[in-house]
C-alpha positions in Angstrom: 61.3 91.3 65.5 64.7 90.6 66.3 67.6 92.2 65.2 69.2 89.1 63.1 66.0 89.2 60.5 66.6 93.2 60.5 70.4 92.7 59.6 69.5 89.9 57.0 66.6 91.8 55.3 68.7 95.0 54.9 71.5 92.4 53.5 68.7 92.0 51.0 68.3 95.6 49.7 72.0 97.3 50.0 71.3 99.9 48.1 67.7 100.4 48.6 67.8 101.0 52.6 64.2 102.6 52.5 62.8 99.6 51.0 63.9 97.3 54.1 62.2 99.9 55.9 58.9 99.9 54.3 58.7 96.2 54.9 59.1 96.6 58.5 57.0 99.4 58.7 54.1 97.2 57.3 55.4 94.4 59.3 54.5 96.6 62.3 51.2 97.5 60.7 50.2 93.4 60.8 51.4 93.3 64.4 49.1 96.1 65.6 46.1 94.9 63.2 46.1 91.2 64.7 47.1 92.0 68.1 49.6 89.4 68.7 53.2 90.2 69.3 54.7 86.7 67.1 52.5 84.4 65.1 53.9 80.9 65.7 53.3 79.8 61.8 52.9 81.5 58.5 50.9 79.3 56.3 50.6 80.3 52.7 47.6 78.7 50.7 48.2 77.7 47.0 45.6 77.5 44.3 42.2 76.1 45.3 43.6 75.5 48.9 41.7 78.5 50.4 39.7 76.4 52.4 41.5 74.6 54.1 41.6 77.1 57.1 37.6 75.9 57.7 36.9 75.1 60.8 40.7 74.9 61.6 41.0 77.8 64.6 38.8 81.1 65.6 39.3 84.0 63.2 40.8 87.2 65.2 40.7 89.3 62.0 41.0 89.9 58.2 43.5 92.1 56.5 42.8 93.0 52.9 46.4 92.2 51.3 45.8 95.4 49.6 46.6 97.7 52.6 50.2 96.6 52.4 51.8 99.0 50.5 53.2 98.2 46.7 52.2 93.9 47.2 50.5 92.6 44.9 47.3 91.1 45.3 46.6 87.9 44.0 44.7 87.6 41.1 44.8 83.9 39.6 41.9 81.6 40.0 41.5 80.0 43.4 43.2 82.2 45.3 42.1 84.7 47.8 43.2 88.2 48.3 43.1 88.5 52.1 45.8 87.8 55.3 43.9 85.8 58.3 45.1 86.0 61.9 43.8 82.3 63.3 44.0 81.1 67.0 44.2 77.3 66.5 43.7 75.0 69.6 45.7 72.1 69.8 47.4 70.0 72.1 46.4 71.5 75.2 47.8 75.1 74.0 46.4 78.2 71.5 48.7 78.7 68.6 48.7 81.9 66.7 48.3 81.1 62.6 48.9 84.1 59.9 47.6 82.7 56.5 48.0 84.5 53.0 45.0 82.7 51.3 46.7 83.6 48.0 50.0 84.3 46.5 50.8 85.9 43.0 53.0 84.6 40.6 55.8 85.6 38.2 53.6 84.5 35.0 51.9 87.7 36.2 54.3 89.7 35.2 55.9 90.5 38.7 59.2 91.5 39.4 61.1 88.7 41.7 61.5 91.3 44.3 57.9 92.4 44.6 56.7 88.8 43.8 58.5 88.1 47.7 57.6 91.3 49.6 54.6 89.8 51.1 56.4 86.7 52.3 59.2 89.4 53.8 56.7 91.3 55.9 55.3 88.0 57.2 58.9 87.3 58.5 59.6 90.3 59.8 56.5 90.0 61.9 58.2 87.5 63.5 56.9 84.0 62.5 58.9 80.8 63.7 57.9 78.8 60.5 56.5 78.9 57.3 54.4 76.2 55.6 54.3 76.9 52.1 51.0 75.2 49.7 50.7 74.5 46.6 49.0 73.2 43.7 51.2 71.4 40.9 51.6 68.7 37.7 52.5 65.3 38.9 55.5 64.2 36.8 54.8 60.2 37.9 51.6 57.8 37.8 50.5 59.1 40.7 46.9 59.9 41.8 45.3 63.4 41.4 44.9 64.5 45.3 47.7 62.9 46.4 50.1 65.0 48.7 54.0 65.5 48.2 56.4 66.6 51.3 58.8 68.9 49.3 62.0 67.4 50.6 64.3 69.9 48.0 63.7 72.0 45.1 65.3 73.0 41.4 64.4 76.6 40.2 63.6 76.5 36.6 62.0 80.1 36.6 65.4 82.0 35.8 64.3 84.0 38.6 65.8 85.3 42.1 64.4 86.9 45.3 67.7 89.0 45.4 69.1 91.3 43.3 72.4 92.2 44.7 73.6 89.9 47.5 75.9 87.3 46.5 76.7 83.9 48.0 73.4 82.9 49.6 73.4 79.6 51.5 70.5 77.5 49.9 72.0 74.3 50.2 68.9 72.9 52.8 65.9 75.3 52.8 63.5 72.5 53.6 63.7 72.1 57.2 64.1 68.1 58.0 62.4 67.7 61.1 59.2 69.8 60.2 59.3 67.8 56.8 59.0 64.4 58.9 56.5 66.3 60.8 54.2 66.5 57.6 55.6 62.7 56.3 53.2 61.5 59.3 50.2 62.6 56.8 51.2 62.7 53.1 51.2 60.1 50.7 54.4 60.9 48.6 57.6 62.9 49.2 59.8 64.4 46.5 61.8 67.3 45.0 59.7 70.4 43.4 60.4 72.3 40.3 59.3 75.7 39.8 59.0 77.1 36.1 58.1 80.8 35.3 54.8 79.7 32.9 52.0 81.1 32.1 52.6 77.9 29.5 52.6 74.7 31.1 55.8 72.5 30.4 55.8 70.2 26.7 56.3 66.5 26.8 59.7 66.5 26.9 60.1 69.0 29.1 58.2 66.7 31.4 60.3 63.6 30.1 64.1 65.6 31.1 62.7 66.9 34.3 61.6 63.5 35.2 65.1 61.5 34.3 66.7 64.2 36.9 64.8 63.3 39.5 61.9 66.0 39.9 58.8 64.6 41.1 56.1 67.4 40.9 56.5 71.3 38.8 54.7 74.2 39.5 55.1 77.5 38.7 55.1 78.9 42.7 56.6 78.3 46.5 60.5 78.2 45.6 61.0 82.1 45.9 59.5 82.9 48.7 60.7 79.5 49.7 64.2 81.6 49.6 63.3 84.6 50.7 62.2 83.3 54.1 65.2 80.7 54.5 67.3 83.8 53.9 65.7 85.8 57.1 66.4 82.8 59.3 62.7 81.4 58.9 62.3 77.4 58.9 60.6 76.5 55.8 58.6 73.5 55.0 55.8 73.0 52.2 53.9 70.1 50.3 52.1 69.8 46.7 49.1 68.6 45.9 48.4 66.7 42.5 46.1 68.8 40.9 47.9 67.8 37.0 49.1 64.7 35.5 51.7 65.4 33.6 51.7 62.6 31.8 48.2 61.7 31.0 47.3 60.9 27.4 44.0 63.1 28.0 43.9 66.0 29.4 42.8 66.7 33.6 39.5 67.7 33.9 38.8 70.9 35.1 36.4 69.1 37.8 38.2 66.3 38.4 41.1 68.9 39.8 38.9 70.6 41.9 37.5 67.1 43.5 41.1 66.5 43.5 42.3 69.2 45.5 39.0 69.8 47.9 39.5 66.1 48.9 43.0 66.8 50.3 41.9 69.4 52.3 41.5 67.6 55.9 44.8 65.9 55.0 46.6 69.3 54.7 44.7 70.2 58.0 46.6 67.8 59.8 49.4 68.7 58.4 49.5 72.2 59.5 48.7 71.0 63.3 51.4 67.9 63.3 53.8 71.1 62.2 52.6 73.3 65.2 53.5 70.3 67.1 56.9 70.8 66.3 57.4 74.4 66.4 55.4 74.5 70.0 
């Protein structure tokens, strides 16, 4: 890992040196457990995503995500509780993959800080990119399935990945030519709320976020979004419509499942056409 990511994480934890350390020490512990020096992507799977690594590149190995000291381990429905070191072949070259095939979330009652420790030990392993998934409420007539670029974000959560550095540079997180990269295979592209849940938003929360320009809301992506722009890692992400926000019935259960299995081989092509970028 090199020495920039060091000096930024430590930036991150000024006066709590010996947690910097523990996230490099299980940073190291990935390395040695995978047996690759420098994945080239991180990909993070969001709810009901889990599959999408199918078929996608050879498994080297599976790491429970509870050997990594004090991360949680995912819990919510659809999402798994493992890391996955993948050799993908594509365009003529092997590219190394490390997928979390879950993530956990603040409605669970996690501290900001914790919430991002697993995306932190991902980056200091050394990854060139992240791709960030995720599952969310459509705030337009759009179709259930249909896949949003994340082109910007607004944090709604009231939450932040750091507690003590000041002055942060977020102005562009969402890295513009990996973003065109994944344009070549969504349908939509739009900006990405994050709220902290566990209660979905009312009707006119949906009507304000709407009027200022937010296309899809979660309640995930957007801090570890941060956390890995901060250590010099080039973000990129989409959402899948898995809600419609302004339905006059509710989503079916099944009909979000259908919804987000059939985007699967879309978000396949995704991740290759961003390993095409990041060679």
């Amino acid at each position: 890992m090199c020495d920039q990511r060091k000096e930024a994480l430590a930036y991150c934890f000024p006066k709590e040196p010996a947690e910097a350390e523990r996230i490099i020490e299980d940073a190291r512990y990935i390395t040695e457990k995978t047996g690759v020096k420098q994945h080239d992507l991180l990909l993070v799977l969001g709810s009901g995503l889990v599959n999408t690594i199918c078929g996608l590149g050879t498994e080297r190995i599976r790491i429970p995500i509870s050997d990594l000291a004090s991360v949680p381990v995912p819990a919510a429905e659809g999402h798994g509780k493992e890391l996955v070191s993948l050799d993908v072949k594509h365009g003529g070259k092997t590219h190394h993959l490390l997928v979390c095939t879950g993530r956990s979330h603040l409605y669970e009652g996690y501290d900001p800080q914790l919430l991002c420790r697993l995306a932190r030990i991902c980056a200091m392993t050394g990854v060139k990119a992240a791709f960030l998934t995720n599952a969310g409420g459509c705030l337009h007539d759009w179709n259930l399935g249909d896949v949003m670029a994340i082109t910007d974000h607004v944090n709604l959560s009231g939450a932040s990945p750091f507690n003590g550095p000041v002055f942060v540079d977020i102005w562009q997180i969402w890295d513009a030519e990996l973003t065109a990269a994944l344009r070549r295979h969504t349908s939509r592209e739009g900006i990405y709320a994050i709220l902290r849940g566990p209660e979905f938003q009312t009707k006119a929360e949906s009507v304000m976020m709407r009027s200022n320009g937010i296309d899809m809301v979660g309640m995930s992506t957007i801090l570890e979004a941060i956390a890995l722009h901060q250590l010099g890692v080039r973000v990129c992400g989409i959402s899948v419509t898995s809600d419609l926000s302004f339905s006059d019935t509710p989503t079916e259960h099944n009909a979000v499942l259908n919804a987000v299995r059939n985007s699967l081989p879309c978000v396949r092509e995704c991740v290759l056409s961003v390993l095409d970028k990041i060679g």
